[in-house]
C-alpha positions in Angstrom: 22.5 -4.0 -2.6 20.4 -4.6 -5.3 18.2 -6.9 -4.5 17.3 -4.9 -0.8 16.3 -1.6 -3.1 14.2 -3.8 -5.4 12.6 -5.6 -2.3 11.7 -2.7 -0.7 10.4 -0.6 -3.6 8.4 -3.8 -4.7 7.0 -3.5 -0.7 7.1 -0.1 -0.2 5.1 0.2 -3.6 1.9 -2.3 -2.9 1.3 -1.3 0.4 1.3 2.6 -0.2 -1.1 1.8 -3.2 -3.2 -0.2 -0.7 -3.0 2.4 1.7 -4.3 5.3 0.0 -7.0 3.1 -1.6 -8.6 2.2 1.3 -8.0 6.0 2.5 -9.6 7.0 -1.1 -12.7 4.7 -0.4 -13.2 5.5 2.9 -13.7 9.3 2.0 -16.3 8.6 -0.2 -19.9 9.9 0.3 -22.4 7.4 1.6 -24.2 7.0 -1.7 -20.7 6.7 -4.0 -19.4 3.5 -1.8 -19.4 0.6 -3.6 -22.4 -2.2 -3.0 -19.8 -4.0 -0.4 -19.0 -0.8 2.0 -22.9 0.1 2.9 -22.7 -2.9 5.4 -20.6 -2.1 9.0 -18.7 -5.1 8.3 -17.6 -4.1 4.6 -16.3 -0.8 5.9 -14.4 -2.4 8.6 -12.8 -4.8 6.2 -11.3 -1.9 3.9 -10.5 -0.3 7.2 -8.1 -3.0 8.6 -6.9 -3.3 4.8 -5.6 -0.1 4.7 -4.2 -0.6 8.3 -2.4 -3.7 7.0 -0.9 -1.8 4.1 0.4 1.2 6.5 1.9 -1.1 9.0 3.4 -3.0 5.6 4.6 0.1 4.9 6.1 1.0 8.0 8.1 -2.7 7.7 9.4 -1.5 4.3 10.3 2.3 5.2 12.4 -0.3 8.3 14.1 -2.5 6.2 15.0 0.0 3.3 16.8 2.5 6.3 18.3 -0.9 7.4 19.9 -2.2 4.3 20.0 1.4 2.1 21.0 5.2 2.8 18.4 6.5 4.0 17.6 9.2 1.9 16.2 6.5 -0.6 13.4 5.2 1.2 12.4 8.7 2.7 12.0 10.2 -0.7 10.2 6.7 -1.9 8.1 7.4 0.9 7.0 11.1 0.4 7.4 11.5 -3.6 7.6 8.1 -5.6 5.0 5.9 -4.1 2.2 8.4 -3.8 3.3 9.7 -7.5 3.0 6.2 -9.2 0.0 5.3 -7.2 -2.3 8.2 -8.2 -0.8 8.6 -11.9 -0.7 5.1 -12.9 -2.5 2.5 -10.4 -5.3 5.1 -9.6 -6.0 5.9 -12.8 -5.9 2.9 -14.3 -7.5 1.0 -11.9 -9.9 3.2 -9.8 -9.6 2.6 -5.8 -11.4 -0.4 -5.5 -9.5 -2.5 -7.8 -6.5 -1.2 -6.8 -7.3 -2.7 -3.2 -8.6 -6.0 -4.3 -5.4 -6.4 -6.4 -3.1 -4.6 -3.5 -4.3 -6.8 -0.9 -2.7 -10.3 -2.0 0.4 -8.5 -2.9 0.7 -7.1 0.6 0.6 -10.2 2.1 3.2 -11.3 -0.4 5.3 -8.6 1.1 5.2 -9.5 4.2 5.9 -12.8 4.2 9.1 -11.6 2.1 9.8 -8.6 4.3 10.1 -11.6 7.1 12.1 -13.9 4.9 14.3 -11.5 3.5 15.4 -9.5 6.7 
């Protein structure tokens, strides 16, 4: 049991970061985008990075009601990942670190979502 929840809160955790920080840098004004995000191409990138981090996330919010009660990932889902993303990784990090570190780590999680199911 304890290596599903650890799995999916490792999963659940990087692609809810990467998520929101593509949501966070798509909401900025024009001029505050980073030098990457004034081309069409740069903003489509963080675009489908934030889609690949909520369909991530829908794979982990799957495999935790799969192999845990699912109250667990539900309230993973609504209070701790958002929590721990914009007190620690946020602030820490700022969005567009956050994403450039996320990124890798959700393609980690895929590949282990797949191998682990």
């Amino acid at each position: 049991m304890y290596e599903a929840l650890y799995l999916f809160l490792a999963t659940g955790l990087v692609s809810m970061s990467a998520a929101l920080s593509a949501g966070a840098l798509n909401k900025l004004p024009e001029e505050r985008r980073p030098a990457f995000m004034q081309t069409r191409n740069g903003a489509v990138t963080v675009v489908m990075a934030g889609n690949l981090g909520a369909l991530t996330l829908i794979g982990a919010l799957a495999y935790g009601i799969r192999h845990l009660d699912w109250w667990i990932p539900v309230s993973c889902l609504f209070i701790t990942f958002p929590v721990v993303h914009l007190v620690l990784i946020q602030r820490l990090l700022g969005d567009l670190k956050a994403l450039l570190l996320m990124l890798p780590l959700v393609l980690a999680s895929i590949v282990a979502l797949w191998y682990f199911w």
